[in-house]
N, C-alpha and C positions, 0 to 999 in steps of 0.2 A: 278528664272532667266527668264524674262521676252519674251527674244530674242529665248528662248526654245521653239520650238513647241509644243515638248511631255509634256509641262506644264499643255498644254491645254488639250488632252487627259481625255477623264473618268475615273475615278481611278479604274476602275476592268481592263484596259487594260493589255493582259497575266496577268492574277490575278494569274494562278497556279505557273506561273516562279519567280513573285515577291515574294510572298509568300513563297516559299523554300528559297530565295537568304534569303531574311529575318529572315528566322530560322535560316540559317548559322552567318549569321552575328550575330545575336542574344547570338548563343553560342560559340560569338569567334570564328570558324573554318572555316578556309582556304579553300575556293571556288573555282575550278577552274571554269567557262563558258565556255563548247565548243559546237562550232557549224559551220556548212558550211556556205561555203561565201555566201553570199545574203539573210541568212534565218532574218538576221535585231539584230543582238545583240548589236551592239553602237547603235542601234537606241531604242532596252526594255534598256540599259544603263542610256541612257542620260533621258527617264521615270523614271528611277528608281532611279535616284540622285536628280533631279531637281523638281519633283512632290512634291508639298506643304502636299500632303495628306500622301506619305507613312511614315513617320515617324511617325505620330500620328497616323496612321490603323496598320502598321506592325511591326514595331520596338518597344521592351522593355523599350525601354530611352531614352529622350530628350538631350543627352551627347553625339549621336556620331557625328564622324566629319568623311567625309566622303572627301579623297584623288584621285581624277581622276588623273592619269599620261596615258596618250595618246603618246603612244610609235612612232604613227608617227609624233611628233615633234620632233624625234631624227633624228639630221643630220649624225652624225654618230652612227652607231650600235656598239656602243663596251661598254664597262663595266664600266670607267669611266663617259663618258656622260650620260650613261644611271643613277647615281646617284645621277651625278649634278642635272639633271632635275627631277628625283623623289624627291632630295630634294627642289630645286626649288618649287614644286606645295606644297610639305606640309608647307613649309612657305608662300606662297600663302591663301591654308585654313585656317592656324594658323590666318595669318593677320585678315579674313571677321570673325572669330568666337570671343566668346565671353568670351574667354581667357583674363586675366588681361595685361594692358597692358605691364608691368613688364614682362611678359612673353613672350609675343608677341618679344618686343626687344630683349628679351635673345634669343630667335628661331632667331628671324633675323641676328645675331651679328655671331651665329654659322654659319650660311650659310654662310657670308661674309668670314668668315676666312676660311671657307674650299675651298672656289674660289681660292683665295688670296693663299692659300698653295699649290693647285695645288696636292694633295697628297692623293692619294686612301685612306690608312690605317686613314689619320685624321679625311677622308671626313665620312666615316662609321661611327667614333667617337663622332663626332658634330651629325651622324643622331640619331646615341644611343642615345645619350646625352637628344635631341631633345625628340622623341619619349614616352622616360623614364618622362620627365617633362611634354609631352600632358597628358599621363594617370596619372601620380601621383596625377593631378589636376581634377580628376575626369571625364576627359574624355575620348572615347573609341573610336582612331582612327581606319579608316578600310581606307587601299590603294586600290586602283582600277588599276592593271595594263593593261591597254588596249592596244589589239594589240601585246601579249608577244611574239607571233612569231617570231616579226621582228628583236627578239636575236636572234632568231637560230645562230649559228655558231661561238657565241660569250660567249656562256655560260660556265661558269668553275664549277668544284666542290668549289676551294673557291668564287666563287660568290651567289650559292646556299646554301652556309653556312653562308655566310652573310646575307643573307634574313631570314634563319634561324634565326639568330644569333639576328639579331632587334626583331624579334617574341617573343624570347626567352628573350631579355634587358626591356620590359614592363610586363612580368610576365604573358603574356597571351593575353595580353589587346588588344593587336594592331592584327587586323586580312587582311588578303588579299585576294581580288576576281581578278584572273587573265583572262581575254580570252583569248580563241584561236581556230585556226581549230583545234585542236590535242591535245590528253590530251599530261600533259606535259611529260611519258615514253613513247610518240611515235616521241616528239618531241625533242629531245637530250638521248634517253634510256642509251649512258653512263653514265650521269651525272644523271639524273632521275631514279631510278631504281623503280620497283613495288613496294617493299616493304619500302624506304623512301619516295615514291610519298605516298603510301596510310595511312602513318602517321603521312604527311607535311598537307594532305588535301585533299576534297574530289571533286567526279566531278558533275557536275552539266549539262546535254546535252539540248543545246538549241532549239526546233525544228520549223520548220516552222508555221508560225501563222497562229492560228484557223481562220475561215472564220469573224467571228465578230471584231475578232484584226486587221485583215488585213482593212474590214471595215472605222474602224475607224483611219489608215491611211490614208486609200484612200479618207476621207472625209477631216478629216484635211488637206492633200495636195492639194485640188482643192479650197480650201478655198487660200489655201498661194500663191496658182499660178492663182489663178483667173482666173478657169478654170470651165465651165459649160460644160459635156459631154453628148452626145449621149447613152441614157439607153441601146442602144445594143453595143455601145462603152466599156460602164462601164463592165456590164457583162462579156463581152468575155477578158476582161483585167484581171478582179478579175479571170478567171476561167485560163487564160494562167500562170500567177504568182503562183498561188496555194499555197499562201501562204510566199512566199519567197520577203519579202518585198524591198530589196533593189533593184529586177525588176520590182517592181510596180512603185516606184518615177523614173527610167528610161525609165519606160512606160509613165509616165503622163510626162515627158519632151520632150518626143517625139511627143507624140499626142499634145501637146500645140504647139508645131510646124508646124505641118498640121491642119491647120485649117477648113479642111473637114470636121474635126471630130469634131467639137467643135461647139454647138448649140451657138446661141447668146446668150450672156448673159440678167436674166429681167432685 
């Protein structure tokens, strides 16, 4: 994807964080991402889907298909729209991959009717359904749910059974990496308990980027903002962020605005 930034990125960029997601996925098992707000995890994410390199450096198989649902496209936070649109996006990836087209339509046709039916129990059915015929055909979905937080309050045990329950309808095959600030026994502990969280999946803690990661942020975004900075600009930026990237591009939208700080460009 071309309009990606992090396309452009080095590929050792957090080499240690990609490299475990990768193992996870690898062996099938269920991911969660957590980490504090700002530390940049949609931003190693969208590295980590959209990078031409990692699938051929870190992944075992040229089979997976890789599902982003980005939870804040939910207008409502409750439980049925939340599977509209997780189905929505894996008919989305089904469409661009290179799945027969035979298939492709049968995926399509089921999400149609589960609109059109309007009915939780069908809608899971058609995902089964769905899911069960991506792996049958050789390949190895993983969902990305980002932003799982934004259930909070809306999560049921039969919802988490359900998620279960797809996991379980492909024999293994299909795996999930979910983010969040919170693993998920901190973030619903009725519904999550220690002992089904630590057998659903494991955690995976994101931390603030190493000075070189952060780095190459900071270069890539003065490139996109067509920003040429002050060396004791720069410095005293990378050393205030310390790492927590999503203050560094609110840094550099700031200082693009004060143009005190901004040398002329050659």
């Amino acid at each position: 994807m071309d309009h990606v930034i992090e396309t452009t990125y080095p590929f050792d960029f957090r080499k240690q964080d990609a490299k475990k997601l990768a193992q996870q996925i690898n062996k099938r098992r269920n991911t969660v991402l957590i980490g504090m707000k700002r530390v940049g995890i949609s931003n190693f994410l969208r590295f980590f889907l959209y990078h031409p390199e990692i699938a051929e450096k870190y992944l075992n198989s040229k089979n997976h298909l890789f599902i982003p649902v980005d939870l804040n496209d939910l207008v409502e936070r409750e439980v049925f729209p939340f599977w509209v649109l997780t189905f929505k996006r894996i008919s989305d990836a089904v469409e661009r991959s290179n799945l027969s087209k035979e298939i492709k339509k049968e995926i399509e046709q089921y999400f149609l009717d589960s609109i059109q039916s309007q009915d939780l129990f069908l809608t899971i059915d058609y995902l089964r359904k769905s899911l069960r015929l991506i792996s049958e055909n050789g390949i190895l979905p993983t969902i990305f749910l980002i932003r799982f937080d934004r259930m909070r309050g809306s999560i049921t045990s039969e919802f988490f059974n359900n998620i279960q329950g797809l996991f379980d309808a492909t024999h293994g095959k299909l795996s999930y990496v979910i983010t969040s600030d919170h693993a998920l026994d901190q973030l619903e502990p009725e519904i999550f308990n220690k002992q089904s969280v630590s057998v659903f999946s494991d955690n995976l803690y994101i931390k603030p980027a190493e000075k070189s990661d952060t780095k190459i942020i900071y270069n890539s975004s003065i490139k996109q903002y067509h920003l040429n900075l002050k060396p004791e600009i720069t410095k005293e930026l990378l050393r205030i962020v310390d790492g927590h990237t999503q203050y560094l591009l609110y840094g550099l939208i700031s200082i693009g605005e004060n143009k005190e700080n901004v040398s002329a460009e050659n």
